[in-house]
C-alpha positions as CSV (number, residue, x, y, z in Angstrom):
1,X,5.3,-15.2,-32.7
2,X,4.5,-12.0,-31.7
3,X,0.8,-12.7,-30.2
4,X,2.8,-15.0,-27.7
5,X,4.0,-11.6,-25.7
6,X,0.5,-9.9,-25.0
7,X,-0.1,-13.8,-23.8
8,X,3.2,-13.9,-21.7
9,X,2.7,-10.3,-20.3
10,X,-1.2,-11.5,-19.2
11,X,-0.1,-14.4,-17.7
12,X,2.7,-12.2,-15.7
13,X,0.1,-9.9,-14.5
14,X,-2.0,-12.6,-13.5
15,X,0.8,-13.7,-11.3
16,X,1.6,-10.3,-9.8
17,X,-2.1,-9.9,-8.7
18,X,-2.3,-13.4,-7.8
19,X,0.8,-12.9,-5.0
20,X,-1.5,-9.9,-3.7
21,X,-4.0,-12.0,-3.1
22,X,-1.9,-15.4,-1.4
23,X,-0.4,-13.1,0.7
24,X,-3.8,-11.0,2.1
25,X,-5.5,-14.0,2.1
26,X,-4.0,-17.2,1.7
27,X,-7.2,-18.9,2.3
28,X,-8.3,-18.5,-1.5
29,X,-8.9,-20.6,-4.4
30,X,-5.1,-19.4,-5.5
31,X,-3.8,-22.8,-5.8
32,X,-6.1,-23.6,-8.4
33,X,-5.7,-20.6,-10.2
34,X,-1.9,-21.2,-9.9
35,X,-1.9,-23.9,-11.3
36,X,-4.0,-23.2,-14.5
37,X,-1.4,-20.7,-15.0
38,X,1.4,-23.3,-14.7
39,X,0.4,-25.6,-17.0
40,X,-0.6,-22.3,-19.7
41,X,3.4,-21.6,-19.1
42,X,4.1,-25.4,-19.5
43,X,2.1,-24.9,-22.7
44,X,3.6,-22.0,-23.9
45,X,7.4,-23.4,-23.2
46,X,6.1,-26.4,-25.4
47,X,5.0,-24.5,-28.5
48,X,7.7,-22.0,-28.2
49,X,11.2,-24.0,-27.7
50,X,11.1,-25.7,-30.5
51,X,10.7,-22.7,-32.8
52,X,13.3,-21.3,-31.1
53,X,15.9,-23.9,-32.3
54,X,14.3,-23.8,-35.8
55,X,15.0,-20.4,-36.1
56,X,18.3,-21.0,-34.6
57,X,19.4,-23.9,-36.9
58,X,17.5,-21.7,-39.8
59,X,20.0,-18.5,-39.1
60,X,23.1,-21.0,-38.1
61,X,23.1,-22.7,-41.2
62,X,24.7,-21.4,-44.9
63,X,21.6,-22.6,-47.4
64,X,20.7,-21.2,-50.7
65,X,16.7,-21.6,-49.5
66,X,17.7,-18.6,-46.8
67,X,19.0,-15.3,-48.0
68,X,20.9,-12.2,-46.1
69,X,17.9,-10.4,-45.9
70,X,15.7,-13.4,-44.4
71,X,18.9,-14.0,-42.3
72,X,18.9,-11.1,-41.1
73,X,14.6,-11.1,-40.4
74,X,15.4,-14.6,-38.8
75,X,17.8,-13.3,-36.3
76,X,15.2,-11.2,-35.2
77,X,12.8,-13.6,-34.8
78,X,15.7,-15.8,-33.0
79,X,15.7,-12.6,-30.4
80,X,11.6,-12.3,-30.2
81,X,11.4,-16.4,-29.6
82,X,14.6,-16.2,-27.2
83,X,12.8,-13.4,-25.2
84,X,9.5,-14.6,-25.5
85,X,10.9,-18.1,-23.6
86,X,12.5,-15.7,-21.1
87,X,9.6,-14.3,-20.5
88,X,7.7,-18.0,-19.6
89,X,10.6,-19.1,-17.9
90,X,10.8,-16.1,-15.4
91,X,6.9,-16.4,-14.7
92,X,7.2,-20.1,-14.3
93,X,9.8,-18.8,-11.4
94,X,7.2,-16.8,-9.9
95,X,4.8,-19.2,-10.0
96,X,6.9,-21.9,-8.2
97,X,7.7,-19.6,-5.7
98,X,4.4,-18.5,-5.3
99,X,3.5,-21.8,-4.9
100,X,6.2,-22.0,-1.8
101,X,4.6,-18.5,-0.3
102,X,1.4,-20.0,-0.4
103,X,2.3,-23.5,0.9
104,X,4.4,-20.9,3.3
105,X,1.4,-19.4,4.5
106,X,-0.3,-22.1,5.4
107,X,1.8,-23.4,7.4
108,X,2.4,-20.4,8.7
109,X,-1.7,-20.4,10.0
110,X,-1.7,-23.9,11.1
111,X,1.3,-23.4,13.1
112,X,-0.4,-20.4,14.9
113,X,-3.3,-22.6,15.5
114,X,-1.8,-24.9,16.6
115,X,0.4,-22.7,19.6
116,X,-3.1,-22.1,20.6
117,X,-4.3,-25.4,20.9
118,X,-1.1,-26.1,22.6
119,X,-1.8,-23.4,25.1
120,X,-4.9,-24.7,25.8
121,X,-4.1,-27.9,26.4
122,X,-0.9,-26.9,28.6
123,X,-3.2,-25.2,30.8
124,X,-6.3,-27.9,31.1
125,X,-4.0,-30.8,31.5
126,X,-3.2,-30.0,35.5
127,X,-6.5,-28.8,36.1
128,X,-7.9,-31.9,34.4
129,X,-5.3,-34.2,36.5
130,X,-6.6,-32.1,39.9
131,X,-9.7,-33.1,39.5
132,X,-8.8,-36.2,38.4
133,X,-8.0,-37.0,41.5
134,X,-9.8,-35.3,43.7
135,X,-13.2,-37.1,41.5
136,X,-11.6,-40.5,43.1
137,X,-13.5,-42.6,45.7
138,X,-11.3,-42.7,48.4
139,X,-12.3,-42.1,51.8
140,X,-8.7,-41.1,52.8
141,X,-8.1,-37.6,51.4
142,X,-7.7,-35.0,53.8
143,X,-9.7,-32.2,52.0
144,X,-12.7,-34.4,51.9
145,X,-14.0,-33.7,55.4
146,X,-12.8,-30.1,55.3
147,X,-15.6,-27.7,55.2
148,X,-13.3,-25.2,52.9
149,X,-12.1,-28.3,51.1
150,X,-14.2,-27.5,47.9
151,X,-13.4,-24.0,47.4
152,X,-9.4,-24.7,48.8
153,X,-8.7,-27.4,45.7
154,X,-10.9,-24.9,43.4
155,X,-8.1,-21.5,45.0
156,X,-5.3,-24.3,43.9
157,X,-6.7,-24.5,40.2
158,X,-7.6,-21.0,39.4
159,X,-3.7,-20.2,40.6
160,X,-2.3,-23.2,38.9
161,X,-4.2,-21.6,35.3
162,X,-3.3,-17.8,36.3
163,X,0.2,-18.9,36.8
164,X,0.5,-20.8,33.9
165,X,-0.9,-17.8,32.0
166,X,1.7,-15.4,33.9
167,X,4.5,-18.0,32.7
168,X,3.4,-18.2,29.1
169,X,3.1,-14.1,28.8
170,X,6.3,-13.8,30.1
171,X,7.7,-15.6,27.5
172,X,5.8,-14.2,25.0
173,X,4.0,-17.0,24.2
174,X,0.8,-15.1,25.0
175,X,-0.4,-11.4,24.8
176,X,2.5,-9.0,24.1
177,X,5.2,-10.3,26.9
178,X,9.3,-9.4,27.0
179,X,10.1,-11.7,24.8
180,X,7.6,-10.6,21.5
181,X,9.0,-7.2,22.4
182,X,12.3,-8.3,21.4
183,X,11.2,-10.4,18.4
């Protein structure tokens, strides 16, 4: 029983660096190293439950196979096996809920990417319908004949971007506007 603390206290340590390392870099092969440690815990909590309730029934019970002074051994091992399981069930804690910070994470980076991407395309979507139209093959548009027609439609785009931009750093959406000061 007692070679299952060094085990417990290793797999605890493994833990504690492993949530160093999801949380500087979540890109890492911690999953998979999180979840050999689960199943070692799952293991462990297998092998060592049961002997827990042996040891329980063996110091519960009145037999004439057990004496005071193996009682009395027994209901230290019945403390060793209780704390040992303890032990495995507060890491299996941690590694759930490292499991969540590193699911957490993610998400976390995807959801950044994906506010750029958003910006992006919040920005290129009018400029993309401007010359949408202005590609068409109509004869009729005013600022076809216009000598200044070119660079007037290209004036309208490069504000329509710059203001969009303006708009988005003022929320905060981009750069370090009002509202990320606040945050």
């Amino acid at each position: 029983m007692f070679h299952y603390y060094p085990l417990a206290e290793r797999i605890s340590e493994e833990l504690e660096a492993l949530e160093d390392a999801i949380v500087e870099d979540p890109e890492c092969d911690a999953l998979g190293r999180l979840h050999r440690l689960r199943r070692q815990l799952a293991v462990l909590r297998r092998v060592a439950w049961p002997q827990r309730e042996a040891v329980s029934q063996l110091v519960r019970e009145q037999t004439a196979f057990v004496s005071e002074p193996v009682r009395l051994y027994l209901r230290d091992t019945f403390d060793h096996v209780s704390q040992i399981v303890e032990m495995i069930d507060s890491a299996r804690e941690m590694a759930v809920g490292l499991s969540e910070l590193h699911l957490s994470t993610i998400g976390h980076r995807t959801n950044e990417v994906m506010k750029v991407l958003t910006l992006m395309s919040s920005i290129f979507i009018p400029l993309t319908f401007i010359a949408g139209i202005y590609g068409m093959n109509f004869d009729n548009m005013p600022e076809l004949r216009s000598p200044v027609g070119y660079f007037a439609v290209l004036a309208v785009m490069v504000a329509t971007a710059l203001g969009m931009l303006a708009f988005f750093r003022r929320r905060g959406w981009v750069g370090g506007g009002r509202r990320a000061a606040r945050s």
